[in-house]
N, C-alpha and C positions, 0 to 999 in steps of 0.2 A: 352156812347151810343155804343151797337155793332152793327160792319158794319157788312153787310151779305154779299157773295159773290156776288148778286146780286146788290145790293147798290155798288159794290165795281166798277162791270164791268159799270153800268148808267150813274156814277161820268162824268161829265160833268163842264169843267171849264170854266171859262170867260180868252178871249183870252189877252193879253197888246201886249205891244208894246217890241218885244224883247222876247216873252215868250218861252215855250217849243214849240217841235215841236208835235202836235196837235196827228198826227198819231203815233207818239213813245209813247204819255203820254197813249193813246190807247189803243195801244198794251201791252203796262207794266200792265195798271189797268185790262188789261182780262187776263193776265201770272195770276197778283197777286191772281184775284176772283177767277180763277182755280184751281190753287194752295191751296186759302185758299178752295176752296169748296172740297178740295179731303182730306184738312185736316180734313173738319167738317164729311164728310163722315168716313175716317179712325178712328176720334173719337168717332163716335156712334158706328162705328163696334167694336172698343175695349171697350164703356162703355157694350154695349151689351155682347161682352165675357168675359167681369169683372162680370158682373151678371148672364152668365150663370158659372163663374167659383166659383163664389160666391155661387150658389145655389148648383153646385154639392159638393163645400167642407162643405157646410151646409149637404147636404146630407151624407157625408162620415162621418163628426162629429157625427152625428145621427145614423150612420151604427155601430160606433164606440161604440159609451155609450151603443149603445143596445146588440154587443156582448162583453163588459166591465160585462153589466149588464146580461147579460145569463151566462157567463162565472161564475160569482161571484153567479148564483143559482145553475149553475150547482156542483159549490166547496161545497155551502152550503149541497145542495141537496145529493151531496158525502158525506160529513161528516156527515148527518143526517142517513143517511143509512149504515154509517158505526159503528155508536153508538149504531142504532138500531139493529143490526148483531151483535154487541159484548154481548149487553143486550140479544138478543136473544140464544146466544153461551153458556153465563154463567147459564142461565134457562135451558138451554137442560143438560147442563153439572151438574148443581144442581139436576136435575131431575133425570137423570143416577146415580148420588151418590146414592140417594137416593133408588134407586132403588135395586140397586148395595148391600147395607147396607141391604136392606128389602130382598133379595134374600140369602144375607151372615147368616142375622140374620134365616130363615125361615130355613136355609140350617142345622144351628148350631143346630134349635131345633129340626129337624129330626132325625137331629145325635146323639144329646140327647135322642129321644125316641127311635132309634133303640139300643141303647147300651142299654139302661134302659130294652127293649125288649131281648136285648142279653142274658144280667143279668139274669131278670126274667127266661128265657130258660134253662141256664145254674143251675139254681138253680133247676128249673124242674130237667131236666138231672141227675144231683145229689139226689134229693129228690127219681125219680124212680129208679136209680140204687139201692139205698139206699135199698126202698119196696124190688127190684128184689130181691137183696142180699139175704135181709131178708128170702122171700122166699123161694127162695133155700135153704137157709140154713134151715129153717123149712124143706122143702120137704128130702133133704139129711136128717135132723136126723129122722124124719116119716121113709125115706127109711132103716133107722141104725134099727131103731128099727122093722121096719117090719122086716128085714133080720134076727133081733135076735128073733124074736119068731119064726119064720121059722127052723132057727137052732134048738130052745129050743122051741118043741112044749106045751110042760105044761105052762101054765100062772098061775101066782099066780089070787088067786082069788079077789084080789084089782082089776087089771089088766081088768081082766075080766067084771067087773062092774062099768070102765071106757069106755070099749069099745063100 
């Protein structure tokens, strides 16, 4: 059975003959219920801050997993974005070769058609100096021979019915 400090300080004894002296036994059982009753107080004050220190370290464990658990999406979240950059690096970069190749290749065949174009020019070039020449050189002897009937006004009569 527990006593309560109440029960403690009521306590009420039967007197003998020879026994305690009545007002000490008294007094000690109101020290005692006093005493216990500041313990029974003291102890709800400390179950009470057992439970509020209990709730806040339940709190702080929950404060915890949750930036345990942020922490560990924000790493994931990192590394998924950095996959994705890389994937995206090598596509831009594929892209650019590519590009790069299609520019080189369009560049080479230009440059193939302008030589091809050079050629063809060049050949011109060649083919009219060739006509020019020719020319001239007809026109000089036309000129040779007009000089000589000039000199030699008789013409044979071949000559004459060439002309």
């Amino acid at each position: 059975m527990d006593l309560t400090p109440h029960e403690i300080a009521q306590k009420l004894f039967t007197k003998r003959m020879m026994g305690f002296d009545l007002q000490e036994v008294t007094d000690f059982l109101y020290t005692v219920s006093s005493q216990m009753q500041d313990l029974i107080q003291e102890r709800d004050q400390l179950k009470t801050l057992s439970k509020d220190k209990d709730r806040e370290l339940f709190e702080l464990r929950e404060r915890d997993k949750l930036l345990k658990d942020t922490i560990q999406t924000a790493g994931q979240m990192a590394e998924r974005i950095r996959v994705d950059a890389e994937r995206e690096a090598k596509m831009i970069l594929q892209e650019a070769r590519t590009k790069a190749e299609f520019i080189t290749r369009d560049a080479r065949d230009s440059i193939g058609r302008q030589f091809e174009e050079l050629t063809n020019m060049k050949k011109q070039r060649i083919q009219f100096e060739t006509q020019l020449k020719a020319l001239i050189s007809s026109h000089l002897e036309l000129m040779q021979q007009n000089s000589r009937l000039v000199q030699n006004p008789t013409l044979p009569s071949d000559d004459l019915n060439t002309i």
